[in-house]
Each structure stands twice: as structure tokens, then as C-alpha cells.
Steps between C-alpha positions, in 0.01 A plus 500: 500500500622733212258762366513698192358807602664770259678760604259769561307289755842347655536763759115468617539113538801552695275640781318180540588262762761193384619719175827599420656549185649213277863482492700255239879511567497803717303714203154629572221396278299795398138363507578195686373491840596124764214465720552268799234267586388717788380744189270269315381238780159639500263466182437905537908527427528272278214641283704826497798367352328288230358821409764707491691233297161557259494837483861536405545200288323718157750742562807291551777486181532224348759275546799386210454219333 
């Protein structure tokens, strides 16, 4: 699963069990964290990465149109 963490709170989600960080074409994401499975198979770690998509989202840029 991709999460869009933000920057600032990449480096703490990194610590987390199943995270590492998202990688398109060999070029880190900043903000982007891949979780394995393993790191969201029980409803207590999947809570924490729906709200750190939530907390972030307000303060993401907003895309190009």
C-alpha cells in the first residue's frame, strides 16, 4: 500500500514495521512511504495509516490540472 505521509513524518513512519520508502524508477518519493501487508494486517495498523493519510492530506499541494 502507498501512503502519503509528507515529508516531515516520512522518517518516523519509516520506523514502523513493513514501511519503506516509495521508489518510482529508482527516485525516492519524498512523503511517500510502501507498506507491505505485514504493516497494515491488523485493524490497530491500519487505523494508523488512514490517519496519517488524514492528517497530511490538508497540507498536501495541490496537484496540476
Amino acid at each position: 500500500m502507498m501512503v502519503s505521509v509528507g515529508e516531515f513524518a516520512q522518517e518516523l513512519c519509516m520506523k514502523r514495521a513493513g514501511c519503506r520508502a516509495m521508489e518510482f524508477a529508482e527516485i525516492s518519493m519524498k512523503g511517500f512511504v510502501y507498506v507491505d501487508p505485514e504493516g497494515f494486517d491488523m485493524d490497530e495498523y491500519w487505523e494508523f495509516w488512514v490517519q496519517k493519510a488524514l492528517e497530511y492530506n490538508p497540507l498536501a499541494k495541490r496537484s496540476k490540472k
